[in-house]
N, C-alpha and C positions, 0 to 999 in steps of 0.2 A: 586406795581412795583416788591419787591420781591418776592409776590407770582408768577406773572408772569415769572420772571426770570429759578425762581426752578421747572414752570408746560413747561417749553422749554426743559432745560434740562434733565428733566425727558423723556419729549418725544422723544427726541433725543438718550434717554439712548436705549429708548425701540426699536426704528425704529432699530436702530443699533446690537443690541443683536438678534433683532427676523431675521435678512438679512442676521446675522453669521451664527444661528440656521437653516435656510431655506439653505443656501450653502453647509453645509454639509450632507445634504439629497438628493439622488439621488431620484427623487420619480419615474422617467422614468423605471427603471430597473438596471439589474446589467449591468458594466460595462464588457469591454473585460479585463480590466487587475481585476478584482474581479472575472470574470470566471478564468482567470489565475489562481489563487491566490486559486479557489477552487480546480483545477485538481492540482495544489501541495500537500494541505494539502489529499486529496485523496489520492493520491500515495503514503504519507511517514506513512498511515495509519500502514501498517506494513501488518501481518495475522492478517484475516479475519477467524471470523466465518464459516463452513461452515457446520457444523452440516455432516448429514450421504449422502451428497451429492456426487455424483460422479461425475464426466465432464465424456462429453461422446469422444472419441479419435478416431482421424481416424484410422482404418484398417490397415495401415502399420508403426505400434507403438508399440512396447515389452514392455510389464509390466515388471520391474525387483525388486522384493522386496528385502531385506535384509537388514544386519550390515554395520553402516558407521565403516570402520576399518582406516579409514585415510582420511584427509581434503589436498588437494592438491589446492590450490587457485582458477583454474578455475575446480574441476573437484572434485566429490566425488570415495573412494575406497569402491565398496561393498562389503561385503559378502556373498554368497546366502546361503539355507540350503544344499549347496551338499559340501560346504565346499569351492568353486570356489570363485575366486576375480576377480571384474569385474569391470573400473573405466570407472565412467560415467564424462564425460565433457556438461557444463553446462556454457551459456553465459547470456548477458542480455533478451536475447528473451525469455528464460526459465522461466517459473514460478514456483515460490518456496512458499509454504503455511507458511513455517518459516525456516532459515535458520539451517540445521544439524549439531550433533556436531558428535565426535566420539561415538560409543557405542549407540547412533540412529536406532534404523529401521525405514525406511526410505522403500517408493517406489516409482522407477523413473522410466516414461515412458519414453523410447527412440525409435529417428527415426531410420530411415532405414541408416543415416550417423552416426549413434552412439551419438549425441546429444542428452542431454535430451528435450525434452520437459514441461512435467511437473513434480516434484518432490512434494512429501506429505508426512508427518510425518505418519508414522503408530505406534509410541511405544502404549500401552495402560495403561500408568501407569497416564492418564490424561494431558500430561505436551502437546498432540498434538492438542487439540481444545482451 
């Protein structure tokens, strides 16, 4: 009788543990909020690798290289080599390979509205890849 007792119990142990174990596996696929959940950690990756890659820019896009000489919140101050200062504004649509500091070179393609488009570290002391 008490074997009996303790080979119920047990089986009930087991039905129960392996039904928890079976619940927490999606075996279908991922879910919509586990896709969520990846394009989050995606985007707080930060910069990105990109080795000597270049994006290729439409046509009516100014390359402006130079010195960050000042961080204005939405907007960096260049310097270029002719000695000129030129501040480029920069929103969320902008892509920034890492964020500038001063003393940066830095080159930021801007549109035809004076937005940047894309910004890229160019120092070569390694600190840009």
């Amino acid at each position: 009788m008490i074997d009996m007792v303790w080979m119920t119990r047990c089986c009930i142990v087991i039905v129960l543990g392996m039904s928890l174990l079976g619940a927490g596996c999606n075996i279908v696929g991922t879910s919509k909020q586990e896709d969520l959940g990846q394009g989050i950690v995606w985007g707080t990756l930060g910069a990105q690798p990109t080795g000597q890659m270049r994006p290729t820019m439409p046509t009516n896009i100014l390359s402006l290289p130079g010195q960050v000489t000042a961080v204005e919140g939405g907007a960096y101050v260049l310097q270029d080599v002719s000695g000129v200062e030129h501040r480029v504004s920069h929103d969320e649509n902008t892509r920034i390979d890492r964020p500038a500091h001063v003393g940066d070179r830095i080159e930021a393609f801007v549109d035809d509205r004076g937005r940047a488009v894309f910004i890229r570290n160019i120092d070569q002391d390694g600190r840009s890849q």
